[in-house]
N, C-alpha and C positions, 0 to 999 in steps of 0.2 A: 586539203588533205596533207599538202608541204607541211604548214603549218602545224596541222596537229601532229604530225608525225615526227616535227622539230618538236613540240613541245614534251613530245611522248621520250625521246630522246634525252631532250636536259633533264625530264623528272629523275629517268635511269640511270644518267650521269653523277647526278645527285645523291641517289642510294648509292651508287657504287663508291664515290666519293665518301658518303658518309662510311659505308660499312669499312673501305680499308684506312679510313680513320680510328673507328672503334678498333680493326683488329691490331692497328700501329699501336693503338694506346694500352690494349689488350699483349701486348707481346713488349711493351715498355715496361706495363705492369709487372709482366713474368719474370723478365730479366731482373727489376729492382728485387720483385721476390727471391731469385735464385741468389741475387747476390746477397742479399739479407741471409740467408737459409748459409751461404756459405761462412758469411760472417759470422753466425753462428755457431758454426761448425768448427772454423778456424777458431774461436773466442776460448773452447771446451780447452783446458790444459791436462783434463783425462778422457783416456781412451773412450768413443763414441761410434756407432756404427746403428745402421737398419738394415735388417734382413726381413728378405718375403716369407713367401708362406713356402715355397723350397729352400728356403735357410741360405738364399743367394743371397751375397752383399750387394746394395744397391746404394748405399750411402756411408762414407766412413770418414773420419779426422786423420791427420799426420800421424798425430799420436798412438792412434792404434796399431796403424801400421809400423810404426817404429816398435809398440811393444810387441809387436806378433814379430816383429822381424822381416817382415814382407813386403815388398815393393806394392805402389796402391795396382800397377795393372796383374799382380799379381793377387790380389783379391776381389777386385771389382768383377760382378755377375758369377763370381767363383762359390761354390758349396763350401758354407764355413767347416765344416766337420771335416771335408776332402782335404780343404786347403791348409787347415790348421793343424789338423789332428791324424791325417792321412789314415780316416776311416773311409767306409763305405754307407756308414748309418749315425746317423744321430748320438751321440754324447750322449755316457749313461749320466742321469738327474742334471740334465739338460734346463736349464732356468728358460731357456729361449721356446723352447719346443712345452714347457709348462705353462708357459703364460699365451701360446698357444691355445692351448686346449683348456685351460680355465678362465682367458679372459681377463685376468687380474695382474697386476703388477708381482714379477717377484724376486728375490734375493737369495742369494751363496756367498760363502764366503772358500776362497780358492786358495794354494798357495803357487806360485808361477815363479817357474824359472825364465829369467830375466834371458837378451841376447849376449851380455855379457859376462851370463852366467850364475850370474848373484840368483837370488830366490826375497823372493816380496810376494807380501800377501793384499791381496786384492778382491772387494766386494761388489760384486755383481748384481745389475739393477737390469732389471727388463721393466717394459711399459709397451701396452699393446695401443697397435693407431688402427681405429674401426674404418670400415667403408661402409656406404651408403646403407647394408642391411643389417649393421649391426655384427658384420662379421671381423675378426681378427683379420687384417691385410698384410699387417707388418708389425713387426717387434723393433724397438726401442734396445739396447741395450749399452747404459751405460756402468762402469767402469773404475771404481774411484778405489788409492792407491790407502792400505789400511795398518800399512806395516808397522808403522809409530804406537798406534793404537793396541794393536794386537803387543806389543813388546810391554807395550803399559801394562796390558792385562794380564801376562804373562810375568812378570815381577813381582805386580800384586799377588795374582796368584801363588807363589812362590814363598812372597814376604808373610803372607795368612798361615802357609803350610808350616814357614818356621814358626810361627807363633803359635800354633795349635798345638807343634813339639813340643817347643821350650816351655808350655805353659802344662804340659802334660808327661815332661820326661824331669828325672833328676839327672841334674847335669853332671855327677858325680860317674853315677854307675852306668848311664844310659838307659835305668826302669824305668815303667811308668811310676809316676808321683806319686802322694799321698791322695791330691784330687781327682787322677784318673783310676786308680784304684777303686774309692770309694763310688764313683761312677761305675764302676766295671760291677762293683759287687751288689749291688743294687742292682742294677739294671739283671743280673746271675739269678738273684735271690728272687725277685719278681717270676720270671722265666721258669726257673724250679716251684715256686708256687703252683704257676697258672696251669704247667703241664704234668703236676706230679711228680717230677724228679730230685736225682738227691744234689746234693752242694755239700760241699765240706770247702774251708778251708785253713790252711796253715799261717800259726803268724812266731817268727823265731829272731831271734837276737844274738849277735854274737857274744860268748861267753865272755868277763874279764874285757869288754872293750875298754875302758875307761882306764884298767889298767894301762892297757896297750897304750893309748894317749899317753898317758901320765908318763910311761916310762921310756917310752920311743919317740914320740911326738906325732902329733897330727897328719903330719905326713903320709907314714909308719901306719896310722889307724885308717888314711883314705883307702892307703894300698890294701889295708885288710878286708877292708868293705869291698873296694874291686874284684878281690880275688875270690872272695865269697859268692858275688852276684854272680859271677862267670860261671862257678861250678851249680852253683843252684841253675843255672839258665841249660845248661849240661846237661842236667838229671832229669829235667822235667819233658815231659810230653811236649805235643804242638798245640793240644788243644789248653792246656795250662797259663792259668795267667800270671804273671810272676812283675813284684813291685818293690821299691822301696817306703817301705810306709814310715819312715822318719829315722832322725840317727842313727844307729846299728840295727833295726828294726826291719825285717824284709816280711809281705804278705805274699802266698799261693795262694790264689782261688781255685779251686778244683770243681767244675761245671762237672754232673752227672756222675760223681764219686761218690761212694757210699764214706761211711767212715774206717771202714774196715781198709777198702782202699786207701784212704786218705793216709791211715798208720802206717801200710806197706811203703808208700809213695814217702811220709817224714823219713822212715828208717834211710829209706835211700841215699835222700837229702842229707841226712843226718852222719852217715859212712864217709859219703863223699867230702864233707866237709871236715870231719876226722881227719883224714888221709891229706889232708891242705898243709903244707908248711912255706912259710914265708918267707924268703930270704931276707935279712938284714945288712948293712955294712960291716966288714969284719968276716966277713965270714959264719957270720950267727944263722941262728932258724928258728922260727917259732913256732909251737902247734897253733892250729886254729880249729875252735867245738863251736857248736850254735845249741841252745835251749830251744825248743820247739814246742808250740801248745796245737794242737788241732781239733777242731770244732766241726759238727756236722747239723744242717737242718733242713727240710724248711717247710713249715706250717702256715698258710696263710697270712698268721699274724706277726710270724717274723718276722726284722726287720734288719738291716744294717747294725746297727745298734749291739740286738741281741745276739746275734753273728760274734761278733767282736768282740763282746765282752766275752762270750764265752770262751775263745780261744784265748784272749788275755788270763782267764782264769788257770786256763790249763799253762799255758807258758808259766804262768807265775808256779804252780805248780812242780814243772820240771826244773825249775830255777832254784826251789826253795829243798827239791830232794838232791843237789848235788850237781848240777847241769851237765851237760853233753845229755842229755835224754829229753823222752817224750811223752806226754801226756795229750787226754783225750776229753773233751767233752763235748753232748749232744744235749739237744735241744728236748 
């Protein structure tokens, strides 16, 4: 009975021996793991952290806590929303609390005031880490600094808007061009088709430019163009489209004007620029008239084209009885 009861003995020895074997190697494992998991963590050079399913930090890098500003025991097992944001509830469009509730990885782009003050913009990554049933246990959420990029964008952007100007403005008067016009009036002329309404527009010249050149200079003749665009930009409504359409050559588009309109609205155009006189060196002044054609349509089969020509017609028109006046033609 000694005997068995010695052997019953070493066998238990044996398991016991065995088992705080495996748990030694089991708890060497851990620690290699935890130091790995820290390596990792330490490795991130942007902001890192994991929150449970109460939005406790349970895991975070230097780096976050240096961006939050925060000492780490001052966020560790702390409510990120309490401790960051010194709510009582969750961040409204919360990336953390959405990938929560949909399971999917997701992204924001934020701007953040920095602890030094500055302001940098920062893109927000969540990744959900599942447990055994498939449920959301914890969020991921890292961090990456996007400021460079954003300012890229922000240039281009910028550099596009001047180009979409310059490519659409005369740089002269500040109108729109001959191209953005023609675009304007088209895109007019379709709209007044498709809904029935009327369109007229204006196309006028300053009277005697050429003289003005010739006898002032160039200069002399920009400043006459300047001071015309100004009073025609003056006279006209909001809803008016108003352009340079070449040399001394200025176009109104009049969206939902009849033609009748259209004449009341030249004469105006027409007074006002009457009433312009330009100062010269010396003490001199000049009058300044414009010739004015106005044109009304639109039929289906109208086009740009016939727009145009027709208020060419009537300009040439006003030009050929004497100018400072107005003439009229419809479609």
């Amino acid at each position: 009975m000694v005997a068995e009861r010695t052997e019953e003995l070493n066998a238990v020895n044996d398991l016991l021996r065995k088992e705080i074997l495996d748990r030694t190697r089991t708890e060497e494992e851990l620690e290699r793991s935890e130091s790995f998991l820290n390596t990792i963590f330490d490795s991130f050079h942007d902001p890192f952290s994991i929150v449970d399913r109460e939005f406790r930090f349970i895991r975070f890098n230097d780096t976050y806590a240096r961006t939050r500003n925060k000492l780490s025991k001052d966020l560790f097992g702390k409510k990120c929303y309490e401790v960051l944001h010194n709510r009582t509830a969750i961040c409204d469009d919360c990336v953390v609390e959405k990938t929560f509730r949909s399971k999917d990885p997701c992204a924001k782009e934020k701007l953040v005031t920095l602890p030094d003050g500055l302001t940098a913009w920062f893109e927000i990554l969540t990744y959900p880490i599942f447990d055994q049933q498939k449920n959301v246990s914890h969020v991921v959420e890292y961090t990456r600094d996007i400021t460079f990029r954003k300012k890229e964008e922000e240039e281009k952007e910028a550099l596009i808007k001047t180009l979409n100007h310059l490519s659409t403005t005369d740089s002269l008067t500040g109108l729109l061009n001959r191209r953005a016009l023609n675009d304007m009036l088209q895109h007019e002329i379709e709209r007044a088709s498709r809904y029935e309404k009327d369109l007229s527009m204006i196309i006028c010249d300053v009277d005697l430019f050429k003289h003005i050149n010739d006898t002032y200079g160039h200069t002399t003749g920009d400043r006459a163009l300047t001071a015309v665009s100004e009073v025609l930009r003056q006279a006209l409504r909001k809803s008016d489209i108003l352009g340079r359409y070449g040399g001394d050559e200025f176009m109104i588009i009049l969206p939902e004007t009849s033609l009748t309109g259209a004449q009341s609205l030249a004469e105006k155009v027409r007074a006002a620029v009457e009433g312009l006189n330009l100062e010269l060196p010396g003490n001199k002044r000049i009058g300044l008239t414009i010739s004015i054609g106005v044109a009304s349509c639109c039929m289906t089969e109208d086009n740009l084209d016939t727009l145009v020509s027709l208020a060419d017609a009537a300009l040439y028109r006003s030009k050929e009885s004497g100018r400072n006046k107005i003439s009229t033609m419809k479609r």
